[in-house]
C-alpha positions in Angstrom: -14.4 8.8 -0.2 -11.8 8.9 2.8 -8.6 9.6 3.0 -5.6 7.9 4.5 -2.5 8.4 6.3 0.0 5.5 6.5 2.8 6.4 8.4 6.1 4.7 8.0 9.6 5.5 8.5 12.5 6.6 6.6 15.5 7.8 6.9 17.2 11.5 6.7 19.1 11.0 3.4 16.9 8.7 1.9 15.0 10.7 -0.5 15.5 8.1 -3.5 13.6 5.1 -1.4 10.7 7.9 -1.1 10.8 8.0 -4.5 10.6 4.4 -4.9 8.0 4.0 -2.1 6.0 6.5 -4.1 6.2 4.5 -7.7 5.0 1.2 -5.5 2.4 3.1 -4.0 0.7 4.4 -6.8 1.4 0.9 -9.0 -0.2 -1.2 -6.2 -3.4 1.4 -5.7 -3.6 1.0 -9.5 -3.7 -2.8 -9.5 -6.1 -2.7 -7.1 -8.2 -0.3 -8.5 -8.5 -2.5 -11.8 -9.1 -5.2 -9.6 -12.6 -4.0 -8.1 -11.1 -2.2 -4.7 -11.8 1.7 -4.9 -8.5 2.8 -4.0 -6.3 5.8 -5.2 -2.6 7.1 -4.1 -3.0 10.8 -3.3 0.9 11.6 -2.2 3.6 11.9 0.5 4.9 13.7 2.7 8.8 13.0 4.2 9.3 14.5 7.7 13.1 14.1 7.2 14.2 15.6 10.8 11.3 12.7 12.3 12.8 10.2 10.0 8.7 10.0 9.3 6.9 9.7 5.9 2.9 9.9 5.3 1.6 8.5 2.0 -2.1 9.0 1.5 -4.5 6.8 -0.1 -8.6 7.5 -1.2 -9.7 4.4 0.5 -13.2 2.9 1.5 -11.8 2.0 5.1 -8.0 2.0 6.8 -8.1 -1.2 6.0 -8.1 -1.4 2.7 -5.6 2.0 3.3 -3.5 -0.7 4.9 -3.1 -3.5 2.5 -2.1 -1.1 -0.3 0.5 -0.1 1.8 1.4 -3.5 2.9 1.3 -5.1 -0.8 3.5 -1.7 -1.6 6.1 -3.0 1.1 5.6 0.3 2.6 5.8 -1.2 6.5 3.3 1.1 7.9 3.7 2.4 11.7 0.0 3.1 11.8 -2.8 4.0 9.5 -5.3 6.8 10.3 -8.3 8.7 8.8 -7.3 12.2 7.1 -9.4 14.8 7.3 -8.3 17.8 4.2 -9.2 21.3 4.6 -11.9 22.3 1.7 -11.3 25.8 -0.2 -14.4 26.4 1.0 -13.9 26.2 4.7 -10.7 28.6 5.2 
């Protein structure tokens, strides 16, 4: 299955909200998950100097990517595909 980058922001010194972000994240991807859509909170990543923060989901599509961001209350910038390295390819 695909992966996901949502891209929203947050602040410098905010480290606690990411925290919080993250515990939404992973509640809403499990909701849904029980609900029927395949969809799984992989992580983040907070860019503090860009005020920037990536969460990743395992989604079908970016759209579904983009409602568990939404229902999360994440407010995502923009949602794009993410492609990982494999152990195998380095």
């Amino acid at each position: 299955m695909p992966s996901y980058l949502v891209e929203t922001f947050l602040a410098r010194g905010a480290a606690g909200e990411r925290r919080a972000r993250e515990r939404r994240a992973r509640s809403v991807a499990e909701a849904m998950a029980r609900e029927g859509t395949r969809v799984g909170f992989e992580g983040s990543i907070h860019v503090p100097e860009d005020e920037i923060c990536f969460f990743t989901f395992e989604a079908p599509s970016g759209s579904e990517a983009a409602l568990v961001a939404q229902r999360a209350r994440l407010e995502p910038i923009r949602v794009v595909e993410a492609v990982p390295s494999r152990k195998e390819e380095q």
